[in-house]
C-alpha positions as CSV (number, residue, x, y, z in Angstrom):
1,X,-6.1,19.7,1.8
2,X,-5.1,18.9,5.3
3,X,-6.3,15.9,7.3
4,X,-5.7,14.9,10.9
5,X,-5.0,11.7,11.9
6,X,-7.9,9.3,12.1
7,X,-10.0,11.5,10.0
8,X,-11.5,8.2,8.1
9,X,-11.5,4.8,9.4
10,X,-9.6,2.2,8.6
11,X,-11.3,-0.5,6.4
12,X,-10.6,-4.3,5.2
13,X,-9.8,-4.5,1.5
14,X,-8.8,-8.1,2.0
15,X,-8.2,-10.5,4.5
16,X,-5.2,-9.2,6.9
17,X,-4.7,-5.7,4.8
18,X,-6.7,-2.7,6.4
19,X,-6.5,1.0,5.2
20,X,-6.9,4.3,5.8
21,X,-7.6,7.1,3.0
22,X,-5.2,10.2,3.9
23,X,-4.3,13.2,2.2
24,X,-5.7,13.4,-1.9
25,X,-5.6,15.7,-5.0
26,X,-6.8,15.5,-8.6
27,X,-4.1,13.2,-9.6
28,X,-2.9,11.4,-6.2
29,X,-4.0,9.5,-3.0
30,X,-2.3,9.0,-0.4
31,X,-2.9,5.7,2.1
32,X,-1.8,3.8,5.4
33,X,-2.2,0.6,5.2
34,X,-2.0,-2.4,8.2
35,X,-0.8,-5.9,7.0
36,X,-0.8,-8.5,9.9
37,X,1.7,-11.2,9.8
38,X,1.0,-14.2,7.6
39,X,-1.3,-12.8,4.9
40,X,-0.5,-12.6,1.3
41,X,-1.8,-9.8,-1.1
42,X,-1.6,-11.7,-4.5
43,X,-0.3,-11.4,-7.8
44,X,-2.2,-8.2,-9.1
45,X,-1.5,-5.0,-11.5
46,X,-3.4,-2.1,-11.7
47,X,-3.4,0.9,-14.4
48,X,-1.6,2.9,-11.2
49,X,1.8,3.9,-10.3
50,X,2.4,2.9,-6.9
51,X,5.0,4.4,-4.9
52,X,5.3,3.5,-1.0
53,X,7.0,3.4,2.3
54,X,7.4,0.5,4.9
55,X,7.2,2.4,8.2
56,X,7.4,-1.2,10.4
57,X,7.8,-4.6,10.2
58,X,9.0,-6.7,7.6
59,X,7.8,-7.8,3.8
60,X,8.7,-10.0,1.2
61,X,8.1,-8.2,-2.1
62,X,7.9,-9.2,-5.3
63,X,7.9,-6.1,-8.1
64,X,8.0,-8.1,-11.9
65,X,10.6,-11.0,-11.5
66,X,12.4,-9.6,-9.0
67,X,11.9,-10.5,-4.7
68,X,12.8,-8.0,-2.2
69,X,13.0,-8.3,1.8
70,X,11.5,-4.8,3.1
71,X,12.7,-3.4,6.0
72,X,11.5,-0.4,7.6
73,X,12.9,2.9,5.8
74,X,12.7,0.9,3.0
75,X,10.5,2.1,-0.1
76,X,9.8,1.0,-3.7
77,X,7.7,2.4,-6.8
78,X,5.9,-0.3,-9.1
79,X,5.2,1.4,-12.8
80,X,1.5,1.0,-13.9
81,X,0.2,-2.6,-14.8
82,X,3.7,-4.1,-13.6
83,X,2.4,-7.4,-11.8
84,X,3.7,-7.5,-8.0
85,X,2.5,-9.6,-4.9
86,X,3.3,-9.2,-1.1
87,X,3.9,-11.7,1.7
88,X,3.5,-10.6,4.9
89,X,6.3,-11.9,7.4
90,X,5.6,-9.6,10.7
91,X,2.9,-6.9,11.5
92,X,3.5,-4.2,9.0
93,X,2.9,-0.4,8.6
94,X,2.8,0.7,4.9
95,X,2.3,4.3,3.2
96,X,1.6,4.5,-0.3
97,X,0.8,7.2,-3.1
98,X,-1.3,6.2,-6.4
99,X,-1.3,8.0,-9.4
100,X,-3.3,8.7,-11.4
101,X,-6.5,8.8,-8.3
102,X,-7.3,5.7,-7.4
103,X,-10.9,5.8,-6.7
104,X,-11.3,2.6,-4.7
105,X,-9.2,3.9,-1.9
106,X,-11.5,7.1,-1.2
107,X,-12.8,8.1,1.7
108,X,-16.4,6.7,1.7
């Protein structure tokens, strides 16, 4: 597969977090995603492995017990079901991969 830029839109999957389907297979997706500055995504887990990229800005992440500061060039991997949360502290750029397919964040 092979996708140029802007292919699908960008959507809302909660307040301050937009994003964009990319490239996906039979096992992975890959997505951009948009935070703005000030938003939290909560606590969550998910039966998905998520491993992703900050492009820019800056986050403050928390993967298990353990709070990181995320700088751009920065990336990360959360196991599957491993509970993590995001604050937001500037306008941020993310990419991330989920495996197994993660249906939710298909083009629609």
């Amino acid at each position: 597969m092979f996708l140029k830029h802007n292919t699908h839109p960008f959507r809302e999957v909660i307040e301050g977090v937009s994003m964009q389907p990319l490239a996906f297979g039979f096992r992975t997706n890959l997505c951009e995603f948009r935070l703005k500055k000030g938003f939290f995504i909560p606590p969550h887990n998910h039966p998905y492995e998520q491993t992703g990229y900050l492009v820019s800005g800056k986050l403050n992440f928390r993967i298990g017990e353990k709070w990181f500061l995320a700088e751009p060039g920065d990336s990360w991997s959360i196991p599957l079901n491993e509970e993590h949360e995001v604050e937001t502290l500037e306008d941020s750029i993310v990419l991330e991969l989920f495996s197994p397919l993660r249906p939710d964040y298909l083009p629609k």
